[in-house]
ROTIKOL-658680 format. One record per residue (C-alpha): residue number from 1; residue in one letter; z, y, x. Coordinates in nm, 3 decimals. Example, Ala and Ser with C-alpha at 12.3 -4.5 7.8 and 13.67 -1.06 7.14 Angstrom:
BEGIN
nr: 1; rest: a; c3: 0.780; c2: -0.450; c1: 1.230
nr: 2; rest: s; c3: 0.714; c2: -0.106; c1: 1.367
//
This chain:
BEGIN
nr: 1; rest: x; c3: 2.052; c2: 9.711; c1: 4.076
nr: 2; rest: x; c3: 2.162; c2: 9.372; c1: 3.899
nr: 3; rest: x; c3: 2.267; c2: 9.356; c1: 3.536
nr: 4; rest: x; c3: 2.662; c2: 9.361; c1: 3.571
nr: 5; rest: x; c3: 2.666; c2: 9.668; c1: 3.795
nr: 6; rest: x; c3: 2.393; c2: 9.871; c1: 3.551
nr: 7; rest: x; c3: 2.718; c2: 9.730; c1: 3.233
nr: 8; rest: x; c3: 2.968; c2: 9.889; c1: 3.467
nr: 9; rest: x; c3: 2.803; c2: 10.217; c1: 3.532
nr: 10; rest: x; c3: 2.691; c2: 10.230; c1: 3.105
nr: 11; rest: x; c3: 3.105; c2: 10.157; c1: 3.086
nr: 12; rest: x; c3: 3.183; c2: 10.418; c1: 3.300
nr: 13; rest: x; c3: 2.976; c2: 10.698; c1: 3.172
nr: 14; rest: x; c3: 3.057; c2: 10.578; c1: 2.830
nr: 15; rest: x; c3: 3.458; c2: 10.609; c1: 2.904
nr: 16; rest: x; c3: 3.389; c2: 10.985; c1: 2.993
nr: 17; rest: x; c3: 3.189; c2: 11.065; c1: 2.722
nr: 18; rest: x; c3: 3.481; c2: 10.945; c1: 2.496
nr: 19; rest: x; c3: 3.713; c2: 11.152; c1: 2.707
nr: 20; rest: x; c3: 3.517; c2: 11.444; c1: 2.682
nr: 21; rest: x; c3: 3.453; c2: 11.416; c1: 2.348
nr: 22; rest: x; c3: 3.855; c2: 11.394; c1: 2.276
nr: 23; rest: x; c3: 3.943; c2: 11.690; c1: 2.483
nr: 24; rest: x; c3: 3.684; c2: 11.883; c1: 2.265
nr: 25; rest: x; c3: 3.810; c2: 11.816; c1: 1.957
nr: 26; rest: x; c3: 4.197; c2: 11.886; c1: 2.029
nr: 27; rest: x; c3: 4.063; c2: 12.254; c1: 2.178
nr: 28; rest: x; c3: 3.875; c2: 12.272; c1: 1.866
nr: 29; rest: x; c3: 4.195; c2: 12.168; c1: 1.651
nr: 30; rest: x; c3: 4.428; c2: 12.388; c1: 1.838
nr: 31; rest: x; c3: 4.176; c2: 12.681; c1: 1.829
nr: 32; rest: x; c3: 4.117; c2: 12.665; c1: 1.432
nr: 33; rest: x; c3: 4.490; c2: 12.584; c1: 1.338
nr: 34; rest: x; c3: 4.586; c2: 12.908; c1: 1.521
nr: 35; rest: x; c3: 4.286; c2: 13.036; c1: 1.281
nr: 36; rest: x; c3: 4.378; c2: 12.873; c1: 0.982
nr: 37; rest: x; c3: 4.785; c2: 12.948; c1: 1.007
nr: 38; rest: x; c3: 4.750; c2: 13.269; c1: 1.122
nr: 39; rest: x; c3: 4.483; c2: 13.439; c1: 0.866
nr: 40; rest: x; c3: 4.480; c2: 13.189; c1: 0.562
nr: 41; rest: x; c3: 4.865; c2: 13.016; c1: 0.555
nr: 42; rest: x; c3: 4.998; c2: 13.338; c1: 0.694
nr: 43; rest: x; c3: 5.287; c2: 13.178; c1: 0.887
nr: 44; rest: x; c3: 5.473; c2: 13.333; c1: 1.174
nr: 45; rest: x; c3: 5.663; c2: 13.017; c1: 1.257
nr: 46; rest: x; c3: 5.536; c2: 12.873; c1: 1.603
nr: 47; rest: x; c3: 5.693; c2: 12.524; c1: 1.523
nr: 48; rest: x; c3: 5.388; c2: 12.454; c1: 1.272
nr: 49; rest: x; c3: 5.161; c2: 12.372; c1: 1.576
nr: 50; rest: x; c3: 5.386; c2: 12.084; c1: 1.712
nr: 51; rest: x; c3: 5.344; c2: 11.894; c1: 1.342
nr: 52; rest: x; c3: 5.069; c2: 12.028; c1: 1.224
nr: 53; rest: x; c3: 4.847; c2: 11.976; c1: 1.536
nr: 54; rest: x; c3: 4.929; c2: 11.618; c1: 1.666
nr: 55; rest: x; c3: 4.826; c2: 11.508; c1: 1.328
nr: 56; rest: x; c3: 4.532; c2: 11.672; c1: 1.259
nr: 57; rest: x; c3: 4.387; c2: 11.576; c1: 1.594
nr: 58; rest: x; c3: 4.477; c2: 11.225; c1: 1.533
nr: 59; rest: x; c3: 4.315; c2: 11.148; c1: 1.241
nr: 60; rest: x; c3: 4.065; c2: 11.352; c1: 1.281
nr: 61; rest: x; c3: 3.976; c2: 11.075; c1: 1.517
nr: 62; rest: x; c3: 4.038; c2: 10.821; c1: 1.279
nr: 63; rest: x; c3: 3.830; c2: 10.991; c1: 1.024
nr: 64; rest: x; c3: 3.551; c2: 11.004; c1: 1.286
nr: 65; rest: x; c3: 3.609; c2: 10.619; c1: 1.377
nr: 66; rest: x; c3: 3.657; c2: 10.535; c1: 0.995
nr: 67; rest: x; c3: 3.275; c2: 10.687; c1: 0.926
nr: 68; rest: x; c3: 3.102; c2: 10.557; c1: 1.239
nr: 69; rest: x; c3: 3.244; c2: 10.204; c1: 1.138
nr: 70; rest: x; c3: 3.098; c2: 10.282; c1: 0.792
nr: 71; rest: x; c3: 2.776; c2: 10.380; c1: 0.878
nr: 72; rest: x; c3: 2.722; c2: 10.102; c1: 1.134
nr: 73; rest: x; c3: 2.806; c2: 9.857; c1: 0.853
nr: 74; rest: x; c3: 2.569; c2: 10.039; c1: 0.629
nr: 75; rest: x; c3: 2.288; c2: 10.008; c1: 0.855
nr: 76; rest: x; c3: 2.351; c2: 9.682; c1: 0.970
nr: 77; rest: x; c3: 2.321; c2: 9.533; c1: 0.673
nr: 78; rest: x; c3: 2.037; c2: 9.701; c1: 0.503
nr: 79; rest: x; c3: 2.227; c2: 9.884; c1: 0.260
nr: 80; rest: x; c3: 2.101; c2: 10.190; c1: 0.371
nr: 81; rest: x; c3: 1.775; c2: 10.295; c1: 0.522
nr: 82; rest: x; c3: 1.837; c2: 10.587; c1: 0.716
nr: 83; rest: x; c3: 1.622; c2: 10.788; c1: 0.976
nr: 84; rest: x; c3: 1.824; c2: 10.991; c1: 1.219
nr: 85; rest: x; c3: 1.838; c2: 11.318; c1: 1.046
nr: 86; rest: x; c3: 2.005; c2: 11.154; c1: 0.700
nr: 87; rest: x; c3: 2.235; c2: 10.972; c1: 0.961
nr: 88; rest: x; c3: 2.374; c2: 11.268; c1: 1.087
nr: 89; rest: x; c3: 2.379; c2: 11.445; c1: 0.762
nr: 90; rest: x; c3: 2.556; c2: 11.183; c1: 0.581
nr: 91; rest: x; c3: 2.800; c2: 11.087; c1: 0.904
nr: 92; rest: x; c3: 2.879; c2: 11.483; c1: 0.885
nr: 93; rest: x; c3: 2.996; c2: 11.438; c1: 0.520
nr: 94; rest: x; c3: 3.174; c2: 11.140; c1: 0.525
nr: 95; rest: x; c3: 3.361; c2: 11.241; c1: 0.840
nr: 96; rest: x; c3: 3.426; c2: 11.598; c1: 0.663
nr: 97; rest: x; c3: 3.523; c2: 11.431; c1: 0.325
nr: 98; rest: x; c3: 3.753; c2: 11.225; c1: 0.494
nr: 99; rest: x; c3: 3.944; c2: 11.465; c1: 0.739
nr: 100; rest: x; c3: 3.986; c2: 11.667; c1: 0.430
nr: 101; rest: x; c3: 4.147; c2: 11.370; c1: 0.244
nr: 102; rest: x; c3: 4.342; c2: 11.314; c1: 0.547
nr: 103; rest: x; c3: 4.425; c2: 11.702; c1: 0.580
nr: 104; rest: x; c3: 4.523; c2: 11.792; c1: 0.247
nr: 105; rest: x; c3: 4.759; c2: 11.451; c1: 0.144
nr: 106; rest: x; c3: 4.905; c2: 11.393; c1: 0.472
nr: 107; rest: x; c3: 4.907; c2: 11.666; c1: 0.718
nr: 108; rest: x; c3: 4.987; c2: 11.977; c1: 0.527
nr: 109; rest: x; c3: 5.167; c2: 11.821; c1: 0.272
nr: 110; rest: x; c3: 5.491; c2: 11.828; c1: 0.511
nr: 111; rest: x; c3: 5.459; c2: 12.231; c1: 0.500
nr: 112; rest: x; c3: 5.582; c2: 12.376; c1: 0.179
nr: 113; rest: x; c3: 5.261; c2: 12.560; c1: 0.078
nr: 114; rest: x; c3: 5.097; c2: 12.601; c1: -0.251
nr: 115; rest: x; c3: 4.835; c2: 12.390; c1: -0.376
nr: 116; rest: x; c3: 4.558; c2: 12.600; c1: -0.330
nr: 117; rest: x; c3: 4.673; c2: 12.697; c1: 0.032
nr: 118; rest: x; c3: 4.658; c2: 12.371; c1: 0.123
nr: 119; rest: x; c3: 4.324; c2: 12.297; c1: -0.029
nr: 120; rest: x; c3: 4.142; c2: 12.600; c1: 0.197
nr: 121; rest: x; c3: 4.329; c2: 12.522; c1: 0.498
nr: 122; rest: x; c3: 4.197; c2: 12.154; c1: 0.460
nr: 123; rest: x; c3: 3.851; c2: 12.256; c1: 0.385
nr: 124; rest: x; c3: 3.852; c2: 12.525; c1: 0.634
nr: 125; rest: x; c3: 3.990; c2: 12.296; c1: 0.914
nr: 126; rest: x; c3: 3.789; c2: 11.987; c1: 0.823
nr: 127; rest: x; c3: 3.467; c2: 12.195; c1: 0.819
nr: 128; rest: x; c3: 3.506; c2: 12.337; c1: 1.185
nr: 129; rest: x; c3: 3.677; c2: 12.054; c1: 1.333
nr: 130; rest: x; c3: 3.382; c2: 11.775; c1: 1.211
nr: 131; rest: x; c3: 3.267; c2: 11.614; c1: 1.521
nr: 132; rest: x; c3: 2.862; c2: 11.722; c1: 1.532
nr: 133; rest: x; c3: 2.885; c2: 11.676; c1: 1.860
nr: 134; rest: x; c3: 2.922; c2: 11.326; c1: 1.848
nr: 135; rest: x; c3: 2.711; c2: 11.296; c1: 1.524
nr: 136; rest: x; c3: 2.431; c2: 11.460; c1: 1.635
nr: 137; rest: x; c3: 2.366; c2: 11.239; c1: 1.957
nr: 138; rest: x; c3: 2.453; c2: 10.892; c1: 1.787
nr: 139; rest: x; c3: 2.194; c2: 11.007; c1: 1.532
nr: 140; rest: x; c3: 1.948; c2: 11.044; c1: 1.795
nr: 141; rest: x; c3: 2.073; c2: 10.755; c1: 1.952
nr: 142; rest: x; c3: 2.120; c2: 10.528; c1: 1.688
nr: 143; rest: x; c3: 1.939; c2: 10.543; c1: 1.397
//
C-alpha cells in the first residue's frame, strides 16, 4: 500500500467519523430540547424546535471547533502542558462554557423567557449536548 492511497483511506474514514459525529449531536440536541422545553421552559408551542434547534446544533459545532482550535494552539505552543486526561477535562469545559455563552445570549434570547429560565435551559442543554464523544478520543489521540 503506497503513501497516497494509505492519505486517502485516513481521509475517508476521517470524513465519516465527522459525519457520524454530526448526526450524534443533532439527535442529542433534538432529544434534550424536547427535554428542556417540555419539563423546564414548559412550552406547548411546537414552532420552538424549528428556531430553537437549528441554532443550537450549529453552534454547538462551532463551540466544539472554537475549543479544539484553542486547545491545539495551546499545546502547540507550549502554553500548556497537558496529559490526556486534563485535555479532555479542560476541552469538556471550554466547549461547555462556550455552548452556554452561545445558548443563553443568542439562541434563547429570541424566546421571551425569564432570565433565570434561560440560564437552566442553557446550562441544562450545554451540559448534555457537550461533545465527550469527540473529546474523549482526541484526548487519547492527541495529547
Amino acid at each position: 500500500m503506497d503513501l497516497r492511497s494509505l492519505m486517502e483511506n485516513i481521509l475517508f474514514i476521517g470524513f465519516i467519523i465527522i459525519v457520524l459525529c454530526l448526526f450524534l449531536k443533532l439527535i442529542c440536541n433534538v432529544l434534550v430540547l424536547l427535554i428542556v422545553t417540555r419539563k423546564i421552559l414548559k412550552v406547548k408551542n411546537r414552532n420552538i424546535y424549528n428556531k430553537v434547534l437549528t441554532k443550537s446544533w450549529l453552534l454547538g459545532i462551532l463551540s466544539d471547533l472554537l475549543t479544539l482550535v484553542i486547545l491545539v494552539f495551546f499545546k502547540k505552543f507550549n502554553f500548556l502542558e497537558i496529559e490526556s486526561i486534563a485535555f479532555v477535562l479542560i476541552g469538556i469545559v471550554v466547549s461547555f462554557i462556550l455552548t452556554l455563552i452561545f445558548n443563553y445570549f443568542y439562541v434563547f434570547r429570541s424566546l421571551d423567557l425569564l432570565k433565570k429560565k434561560r440560564l437552566i435551559a442553557s446550562i441544562v442543554l450545554g451540559a448534555l449536548t457537550v461533545s465527550y464523544y469527540v473529546w474523549i478520543p482526541l484526548g487519547l489521540i492527541f495529547a
